[in-house]
C-alpha positions in Angstrom: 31.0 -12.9 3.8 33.2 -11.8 6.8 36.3 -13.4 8.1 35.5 -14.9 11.5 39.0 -15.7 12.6 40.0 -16.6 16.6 43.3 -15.7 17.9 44.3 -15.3 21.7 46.5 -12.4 23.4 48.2 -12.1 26.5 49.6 -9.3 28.7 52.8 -9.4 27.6 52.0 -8.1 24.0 53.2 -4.6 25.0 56.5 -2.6 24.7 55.0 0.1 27.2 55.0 -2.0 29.4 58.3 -4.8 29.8 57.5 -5.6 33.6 54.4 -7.2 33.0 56.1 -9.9 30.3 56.6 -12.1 32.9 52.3 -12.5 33.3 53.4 -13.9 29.4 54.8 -17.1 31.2 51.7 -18.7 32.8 51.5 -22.5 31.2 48.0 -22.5 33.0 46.4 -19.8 31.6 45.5 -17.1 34.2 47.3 -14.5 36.1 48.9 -14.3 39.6 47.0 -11.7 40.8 44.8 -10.7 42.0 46.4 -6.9 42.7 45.7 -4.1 44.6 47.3 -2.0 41.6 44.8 0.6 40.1 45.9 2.6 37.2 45.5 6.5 37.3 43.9 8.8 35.4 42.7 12.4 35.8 40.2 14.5 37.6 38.0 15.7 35.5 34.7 13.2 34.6 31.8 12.8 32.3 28.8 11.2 33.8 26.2 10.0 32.3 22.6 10.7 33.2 21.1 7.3 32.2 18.7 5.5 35.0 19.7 3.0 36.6 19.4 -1.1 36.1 19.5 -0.3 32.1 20.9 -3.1 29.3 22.1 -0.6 26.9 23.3 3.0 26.5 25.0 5.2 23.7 27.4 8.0 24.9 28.1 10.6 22.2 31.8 12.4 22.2 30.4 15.8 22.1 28.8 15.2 24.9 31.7 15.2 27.2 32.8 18.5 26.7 33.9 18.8 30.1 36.7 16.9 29.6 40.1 18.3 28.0 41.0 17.5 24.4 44.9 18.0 25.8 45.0 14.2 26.7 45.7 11.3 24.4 43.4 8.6 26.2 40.1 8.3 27.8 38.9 5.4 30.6 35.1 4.4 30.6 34.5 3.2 33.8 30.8 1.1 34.4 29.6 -1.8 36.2 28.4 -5.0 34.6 25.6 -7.4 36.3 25.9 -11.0 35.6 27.1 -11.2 32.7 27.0 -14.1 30.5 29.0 -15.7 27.7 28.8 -13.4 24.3 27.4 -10.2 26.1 28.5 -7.3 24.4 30.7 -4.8 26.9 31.3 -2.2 24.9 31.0 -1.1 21.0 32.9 1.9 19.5 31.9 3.4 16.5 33.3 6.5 13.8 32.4 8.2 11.1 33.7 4.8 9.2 31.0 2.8 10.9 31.9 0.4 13.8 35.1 -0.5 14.2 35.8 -2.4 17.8 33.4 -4.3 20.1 34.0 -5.8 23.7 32.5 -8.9 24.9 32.1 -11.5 27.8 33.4 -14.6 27.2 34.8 -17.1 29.6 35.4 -15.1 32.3 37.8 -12.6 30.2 37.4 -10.1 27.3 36.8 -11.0 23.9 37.4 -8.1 21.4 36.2 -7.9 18.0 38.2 -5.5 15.3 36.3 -4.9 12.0 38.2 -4.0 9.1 36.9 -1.2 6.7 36.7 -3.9 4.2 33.6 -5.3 6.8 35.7 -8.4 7.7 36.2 -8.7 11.4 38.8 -10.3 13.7 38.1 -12.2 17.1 40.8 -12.1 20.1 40.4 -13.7 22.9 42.7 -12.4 25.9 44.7 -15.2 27.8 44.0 -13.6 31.1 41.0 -14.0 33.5 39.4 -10.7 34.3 35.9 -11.9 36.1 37.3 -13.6 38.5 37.6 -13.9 42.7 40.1 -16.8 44.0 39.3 -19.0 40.6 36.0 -18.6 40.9 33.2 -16.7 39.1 30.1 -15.8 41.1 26.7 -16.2 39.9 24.8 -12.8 38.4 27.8 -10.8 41.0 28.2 -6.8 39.9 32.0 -6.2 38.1 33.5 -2.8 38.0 35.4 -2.5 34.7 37.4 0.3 34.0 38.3 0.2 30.1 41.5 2.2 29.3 41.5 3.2 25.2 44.0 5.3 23.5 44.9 5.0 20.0 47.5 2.5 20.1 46.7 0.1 23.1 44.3 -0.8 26.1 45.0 -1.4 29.5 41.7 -3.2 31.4 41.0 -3.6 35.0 38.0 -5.8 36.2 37.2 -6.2 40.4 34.3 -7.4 41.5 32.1 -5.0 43.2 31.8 -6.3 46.8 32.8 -4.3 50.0 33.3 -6.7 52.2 35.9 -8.6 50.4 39.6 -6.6 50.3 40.8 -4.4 48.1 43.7 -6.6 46.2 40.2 -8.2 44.3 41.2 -7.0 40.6 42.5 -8.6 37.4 44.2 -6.5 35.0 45.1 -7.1 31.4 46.9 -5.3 28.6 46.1 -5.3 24.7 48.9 -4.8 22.1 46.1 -2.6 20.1 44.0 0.3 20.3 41.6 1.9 18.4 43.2 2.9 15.5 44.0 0.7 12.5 45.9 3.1 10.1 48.2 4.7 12.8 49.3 7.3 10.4 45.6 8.4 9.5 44.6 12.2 10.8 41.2 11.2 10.5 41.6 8.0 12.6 39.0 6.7 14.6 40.4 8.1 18.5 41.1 11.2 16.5 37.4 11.9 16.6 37.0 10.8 19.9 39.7 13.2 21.1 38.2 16.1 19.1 34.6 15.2 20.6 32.9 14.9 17.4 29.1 13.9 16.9 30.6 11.0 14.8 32.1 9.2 17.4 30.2 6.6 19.6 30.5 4.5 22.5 27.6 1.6 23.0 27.6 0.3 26.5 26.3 -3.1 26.9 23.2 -4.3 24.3 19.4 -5.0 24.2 20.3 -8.1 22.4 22.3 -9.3 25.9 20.8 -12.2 28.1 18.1 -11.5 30.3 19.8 -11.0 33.5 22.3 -8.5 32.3 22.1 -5.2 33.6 24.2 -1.4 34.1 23.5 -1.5 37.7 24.7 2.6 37.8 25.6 5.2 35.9 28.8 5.3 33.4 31.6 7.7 34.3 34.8 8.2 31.7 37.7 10.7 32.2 40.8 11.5 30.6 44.5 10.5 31.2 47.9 11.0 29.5 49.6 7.4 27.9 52.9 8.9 29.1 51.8 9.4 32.6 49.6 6.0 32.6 53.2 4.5 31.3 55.4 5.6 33.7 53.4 5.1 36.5 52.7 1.2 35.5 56.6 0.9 35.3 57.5 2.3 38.8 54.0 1.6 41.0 53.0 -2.0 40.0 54.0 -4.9 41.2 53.4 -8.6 41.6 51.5 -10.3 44.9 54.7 -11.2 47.7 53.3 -14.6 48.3 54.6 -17.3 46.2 52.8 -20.4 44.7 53.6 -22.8 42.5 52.3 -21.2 39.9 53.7 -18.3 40.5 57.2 -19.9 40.7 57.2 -21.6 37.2 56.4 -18.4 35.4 59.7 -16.5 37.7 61.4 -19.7 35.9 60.3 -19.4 32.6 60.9 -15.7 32.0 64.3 -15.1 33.6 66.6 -17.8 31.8 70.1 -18.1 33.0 71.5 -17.1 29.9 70.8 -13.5 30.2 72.2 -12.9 26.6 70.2 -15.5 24.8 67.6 -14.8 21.9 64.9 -15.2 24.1 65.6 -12.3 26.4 66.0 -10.3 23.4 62.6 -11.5 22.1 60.8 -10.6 25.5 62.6 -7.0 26.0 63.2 -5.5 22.2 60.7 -3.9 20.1 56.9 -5.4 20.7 56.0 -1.9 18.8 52.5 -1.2 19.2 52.7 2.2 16.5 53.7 -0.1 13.1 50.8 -0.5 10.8 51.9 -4.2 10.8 48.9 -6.7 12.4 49.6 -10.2 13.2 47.4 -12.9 14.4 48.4 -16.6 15.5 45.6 -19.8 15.0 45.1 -22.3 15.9 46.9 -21.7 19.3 47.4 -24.3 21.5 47.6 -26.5 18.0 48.8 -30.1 17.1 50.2 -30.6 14.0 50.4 -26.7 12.4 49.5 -23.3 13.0 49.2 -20.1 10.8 50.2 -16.6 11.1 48.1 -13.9 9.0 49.9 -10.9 9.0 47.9 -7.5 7.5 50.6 -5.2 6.5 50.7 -2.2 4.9 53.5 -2.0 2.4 55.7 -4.9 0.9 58.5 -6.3 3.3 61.1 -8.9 4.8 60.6 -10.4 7.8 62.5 -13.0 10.2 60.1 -15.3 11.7 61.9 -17.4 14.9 60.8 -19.9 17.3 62.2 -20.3 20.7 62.0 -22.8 23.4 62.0 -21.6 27.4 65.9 -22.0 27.3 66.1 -19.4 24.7 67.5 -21.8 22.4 66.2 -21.6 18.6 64.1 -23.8 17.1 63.0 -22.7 14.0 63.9 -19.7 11.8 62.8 -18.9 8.6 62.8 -15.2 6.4 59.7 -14.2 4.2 58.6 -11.6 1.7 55.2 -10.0 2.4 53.1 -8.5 0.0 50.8 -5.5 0.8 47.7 -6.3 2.9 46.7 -10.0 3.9 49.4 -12.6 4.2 49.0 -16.4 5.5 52.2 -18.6 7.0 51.6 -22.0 7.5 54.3 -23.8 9.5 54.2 -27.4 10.6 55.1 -28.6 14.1 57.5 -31.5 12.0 59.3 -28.3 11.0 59.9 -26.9 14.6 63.3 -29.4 16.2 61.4 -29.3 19.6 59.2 -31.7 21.6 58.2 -28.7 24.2 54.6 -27.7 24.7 55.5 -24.0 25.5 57.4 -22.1 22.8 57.8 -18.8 21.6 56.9 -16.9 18.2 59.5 -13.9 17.3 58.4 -11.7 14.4 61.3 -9.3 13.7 61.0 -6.5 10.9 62.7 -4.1 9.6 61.5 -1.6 12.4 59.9 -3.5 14.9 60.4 -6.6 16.8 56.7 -8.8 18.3 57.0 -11.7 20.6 54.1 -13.9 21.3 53.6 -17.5 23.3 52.7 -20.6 21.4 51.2 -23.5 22.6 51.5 -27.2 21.2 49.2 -30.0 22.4 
């Protein structure tokens, strides 16, 4: 029997990338945007020679030998027609089997990870991607452009309209990519880099709802990380024009107490290359919430809580055993009647810092 387990994500899961921690912040649960920013990636392209107005398509690595095997990411960009909740985006597959899907759900990206063991994990992202001015419209055409390396994925979803302006797109960042043994030459992006036979990318499914469609044809091409990193740090930026909104998030992630534990918990570590996976359920939660930590050797770590002030909560050390680990820990245990808190998982190498939610 698989584990079915939900956990959400947000932007700010990422070490590449420390100026978008403050998307972390939003009590309401969507971004500020939408931006104008589009992430870059290189020249060369692989197209795909499927008709148009298709449900489903399989691309095959080897078929793109166009594209260099010098670069350590690849971006899949396709449009989506109307899609509907529990459409499948995307599926990736190895010589191990399947390993990652992408779905529609709720007007963001679900993605499912399987396990070699066949269990599977569900994370829902925080942050709305099909979206125009809090609104979704009915059966509209997305452009998604799907960033994938082996150790995280940056997402960008604008609705494919002309007559609307440019500054139309969501964006969102994932703390994983597709590798799950980081370490492992024969990982699964290894055989995407190397364009073997074995390594697959489904787009979209025959099994989706009726009016789901691939209104074009499916384009990836290559890019560096490094590049894609440096240029996220210096060229993005947040919209000029202030809300509400916009203003408690500015007040939640730059606390006046610039030496506190919770600006060390936003800027230090968040490694995304540890073979260390966390998830965080139920979250928002009442009376307790669990952690389930897969990691890959025995070890200490220092589990924290913070409230927005950066003052501690809770803090509490544990032993983990190799592979799957549960941690239970009861709200009557956390000194704090906030709503907004935030988790700090600290290891021997790495530091993770995620937003917890209590109702």
């Amino acid at each position: 029997m698989k584990n079915i387990s939900f956990c959400t994500f947000s932007i700010g899961q990422l070490k590449l990338l420390p100026l978008l921690l403050l998307l972390n912040f939003n009590v309401s649960f969507s971004q500020a945007g939408p931006y104008s920013y589009f992430a870059p990636y290189g020249n060369n392209v692989f197209t795909s020679k499927s008709e148009a107005d298709h449900n489903s398509q399989i691309l095959i690595a080897n078929q793109m030998d166009n594209l260099s095997q010098s670069k350590d990411g690849l971006v899949i960009i396709c449009d989506f027609e109307a899609p509907k909740n529990g459409d499948q985006l995307l599926s990736f597959e190895s010589s191990k089997g399947r390993f990652l899907e992408v779905f529609y759900q709720n007007q963001t990206v679900m993605l499912r990870r399987y396990h070699e063991n066949g269990t599977y994990y569900d994370y829902l992202l925080f942050d709305p991607l099909f979206t125009l001015k809090d609104q979704t419209p009915v059966d509209a055409v997305w452009t998604v452009r799907y960033f994938f390396t082996a150790r995280f994925m940056w997402i960008e979803v604008q609705i494919k309209q002309t007559t609307i302006p440019i500054n139309t797109q969501y964006l969102s960042a994932t703390y994983f990519g597709l590798d799950y043994k980081f370490n492992d030459a024969n990982s699964p992006m290894n055989e995407f880099l190397k364009r073997t036979s074995t390594a697959k990318i489904r787009i979209g499914s025959n099994a989706n709802s009726t009016k789901f469609k691939i209104p074009g044809i499916v384009k990836i091409h290559e890019f560096n990380y490094s590049e894609l990193k440096d240029h996220v740090q210096t060229h993005f930026s947040y919209p000029k024009e202030e809300n509400k909104t916009q203003k408690k998030r500015e007040v939640a992630s730059t606390p006046e107490d610039k030496n506190n534990e919770l600006e060390k918990a936003k800027t230090e570590g968040l490694e995304t290359n540890s073979d260390f996976e966390f998830k965080v359920y139920p979250n928002p939660s009442k009376d307790y919430f669990n952690i389930d930590i897969n990691s890959n050797s025995n070890r200490e770590i220092q589990i924290q809580i913070f409230n927005l002030q950066g003052k501690e909560l809770y803090s509490e050390a544990k032993n983990l055993n190799l592979g799957y680990n549960k941690i239970t820990i009861n709200h009557s245990n956390i000194r704090s009647d906030s709503d907004v808190m935030f988790l700090k998982i600290t290891t021997k190498d790495n530091t993770y810092s995620y937003k917890l939610l209590h109702n």
